[in-house]
N, C-alpha and C positions, 0 to 999 in steps of 0.2 A: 892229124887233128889240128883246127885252128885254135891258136892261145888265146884265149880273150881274157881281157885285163877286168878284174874283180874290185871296185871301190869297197875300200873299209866302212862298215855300218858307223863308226865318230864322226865323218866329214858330212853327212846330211845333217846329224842334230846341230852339229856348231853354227850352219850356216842357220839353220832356226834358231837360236839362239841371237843370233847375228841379227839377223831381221825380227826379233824381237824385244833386242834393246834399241835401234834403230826406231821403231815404231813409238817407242817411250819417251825416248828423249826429243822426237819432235812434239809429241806432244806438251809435257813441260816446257818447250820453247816456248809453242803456241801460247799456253796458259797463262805463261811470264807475261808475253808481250801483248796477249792482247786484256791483262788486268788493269786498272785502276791503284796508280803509287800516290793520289796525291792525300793530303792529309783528312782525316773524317773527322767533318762538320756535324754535329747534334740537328736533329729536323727541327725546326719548327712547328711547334702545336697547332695543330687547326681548332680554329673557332669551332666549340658544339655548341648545340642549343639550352639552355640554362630552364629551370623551372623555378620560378619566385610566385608565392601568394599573398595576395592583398588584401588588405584590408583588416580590421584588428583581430577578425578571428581567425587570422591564418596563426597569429600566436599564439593562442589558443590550441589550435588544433597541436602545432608540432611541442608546445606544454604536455599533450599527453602522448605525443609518440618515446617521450622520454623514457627510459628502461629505471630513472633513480624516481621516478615521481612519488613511488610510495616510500620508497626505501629512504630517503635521504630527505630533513627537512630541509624547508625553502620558503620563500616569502611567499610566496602564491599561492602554501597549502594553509594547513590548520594553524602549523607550527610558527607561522608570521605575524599574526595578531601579538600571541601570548610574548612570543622574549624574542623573536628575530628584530622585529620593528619596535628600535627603545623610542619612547615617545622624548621630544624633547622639549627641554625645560621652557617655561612660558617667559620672552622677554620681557625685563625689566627698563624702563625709560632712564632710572636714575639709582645709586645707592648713598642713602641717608642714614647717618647715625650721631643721635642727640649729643650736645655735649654734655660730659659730667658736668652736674649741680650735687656741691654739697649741701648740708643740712645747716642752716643758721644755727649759728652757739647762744646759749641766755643764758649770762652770767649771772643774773639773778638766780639761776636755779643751781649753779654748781655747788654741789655739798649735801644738797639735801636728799639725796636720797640718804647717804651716811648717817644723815641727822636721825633720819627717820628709823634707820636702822636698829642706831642707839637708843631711840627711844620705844619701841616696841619690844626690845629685845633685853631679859633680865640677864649679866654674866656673872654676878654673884650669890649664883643658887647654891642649896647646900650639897654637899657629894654624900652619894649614896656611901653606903658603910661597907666597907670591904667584906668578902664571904669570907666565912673560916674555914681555914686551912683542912683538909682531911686529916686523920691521924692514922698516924702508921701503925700498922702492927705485923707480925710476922705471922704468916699463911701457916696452916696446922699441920705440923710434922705426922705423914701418912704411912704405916707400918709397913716394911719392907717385908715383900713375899721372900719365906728362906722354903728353899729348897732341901729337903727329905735325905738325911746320910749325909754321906764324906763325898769327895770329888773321886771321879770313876774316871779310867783310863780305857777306853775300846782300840784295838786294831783293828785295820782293813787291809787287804791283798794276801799276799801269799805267804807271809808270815805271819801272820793271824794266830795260828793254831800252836807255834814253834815256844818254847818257852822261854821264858827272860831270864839270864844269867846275873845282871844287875837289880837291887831289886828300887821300883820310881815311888817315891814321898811323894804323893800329893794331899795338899794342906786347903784347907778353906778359906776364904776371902772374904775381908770385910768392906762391902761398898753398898752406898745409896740406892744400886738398883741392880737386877739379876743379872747374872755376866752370861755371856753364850758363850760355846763353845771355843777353842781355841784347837787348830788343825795344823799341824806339822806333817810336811811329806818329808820323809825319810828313805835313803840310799843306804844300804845294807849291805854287806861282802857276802856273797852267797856260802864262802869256803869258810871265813871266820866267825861271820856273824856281829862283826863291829859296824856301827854308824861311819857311814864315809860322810855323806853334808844332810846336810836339816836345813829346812826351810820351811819358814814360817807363812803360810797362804792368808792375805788378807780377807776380811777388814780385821780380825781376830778376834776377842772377845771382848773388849770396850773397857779394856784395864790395861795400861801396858807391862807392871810389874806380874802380871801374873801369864800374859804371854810372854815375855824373858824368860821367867821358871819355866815352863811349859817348854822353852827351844834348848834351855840348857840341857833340861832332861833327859831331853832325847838326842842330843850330842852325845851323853855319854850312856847310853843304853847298850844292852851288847844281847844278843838272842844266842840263842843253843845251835854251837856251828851244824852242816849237815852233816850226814851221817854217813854218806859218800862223796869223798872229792872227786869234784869233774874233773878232766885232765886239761892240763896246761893248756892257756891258748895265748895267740901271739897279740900285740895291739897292747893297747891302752888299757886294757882291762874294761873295759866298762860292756861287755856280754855276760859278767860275772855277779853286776849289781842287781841286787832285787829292792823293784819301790815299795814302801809300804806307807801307808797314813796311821798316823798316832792323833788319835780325839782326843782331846782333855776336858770332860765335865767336871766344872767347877762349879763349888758347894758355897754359897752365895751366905754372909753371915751381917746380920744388921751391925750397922757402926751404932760403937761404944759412947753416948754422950758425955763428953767430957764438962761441959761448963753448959747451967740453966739458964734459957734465953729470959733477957731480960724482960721482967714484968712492962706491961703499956699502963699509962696513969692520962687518966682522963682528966680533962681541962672544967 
């Protein structure tokens, strides 16, 4: 058999390869050298043909091609008469101003009007006579409403019902007008039944010696302990207080006149 020598299928692409950067880079020569390096100059505008109108109504006309004609005052519309075009002031040739002239004095006259004054005029007339005096007297003592019985004590809240181991004096009052009520809230030992604090709730009853009685009293009040102790608890104690309000109706009594208002003596 004859040997025949077999080319590798790499050695055709390479030379295509070959002849195809060969191809490129003349071209980019080409490109290079036959370009334009020198510096770029801006062209020169050419002359076009221009459109101008003549004559006074060419302003006119491009007055309404305007887009603000309505929108925006201007002297040309309505809005130029009234405040665009201030009129202005009418020259004056000269400004003149008189000199002050006083008034001649006549010393013949000075005085007389005083003269006249005094003689028209009487200041020794007689003085009217002083009014008299009102007289005093003292406005008529108006009988004080007394309220019906002794003064009443009511409770409210939960010892209400429970009964008093101390027993509360309440006395009647003497003053010039009805008293109202007097309200103590009260803090109670649920186990013993003694007053822990009293407090007195404003305005009180519009005497203050009889609201002091009324806060005393219920300092030392003491209700019927209960009838089951709760069991112990820890703290401060105060889950054990019960509140209660103490009323005090008091029995309103007229004051005693001690001394007879002096008689009034007429003039």
């Amino acid at each position: 058999m004859n040997s025949a020598v077999v080319e590798s299928p790499a050695k055709p692409r390479r030379k295509w390869w070959l002849v195809v950067a060969l191809v490129f880079s003349g071209q980019l020569a080409l490109i290079f050298s036959l370009s334009d390096h020198s510096a770029i100059r801006p062209r020169a505008a050419a002359a076009a043909p221009t459109l101008h109108l003549a004559g006074i109504a060419s302003a006119d006309l491009l007055a309404l091609m305007d887009p603000t004609l309505f929108a925006l005052p201007r002297r040309q519309g309505f809005s130029g008469p009234a405040w665009l075009k201030v009129p202005e002031p009418p020259p004056r040739s000269f400004d003149w101003v008189e000199p002050p002239r006083g008034l001649a004095l006549a010393f013949e006259q000075l005085g007389a009007a005083f003269e006249w004054h005094i003689k028209t005029n009487e200041f020794n007339s007689l003085q009217k006579p002083p009014k008299p005096e009102p007289e005093l007297t003292l406005p008529e003592r108006l009988p004080v409403a007394i309220s019906a019985g002794q003064s009443v004590l009511r409770l409210e809240g939960v010892l209400a019902g429970r009964r008093l181991l101390t027993p509360v004096k309440l006395r009647s009052w003497e003053h010039t007008d009805i008293l109202t009520n007097t309200i103590v809230k009260l803090a109670v030992d649920a186990k013993t039944g003694e007053a822990v604090t009293a407090t007195l709730l404003p305005p009180g009853c519009g005497y203050a010696p009889a609201d002091m009685e009324a806060l005393s009293q219920a300092r030392a009040v003491r209700f019927e302990p209960a009838a089951e102790e709760r069991p112990a608890r820890g703290g401060s104690g105060i889950a054990d207080l019960i509140w209660v309000t103490m009323i005090f109706e008091w029995n309103t009594l007229p004051v005693t006149p001690t001394n007879a208002p002096p008689g009034t003596t007429g003039r």
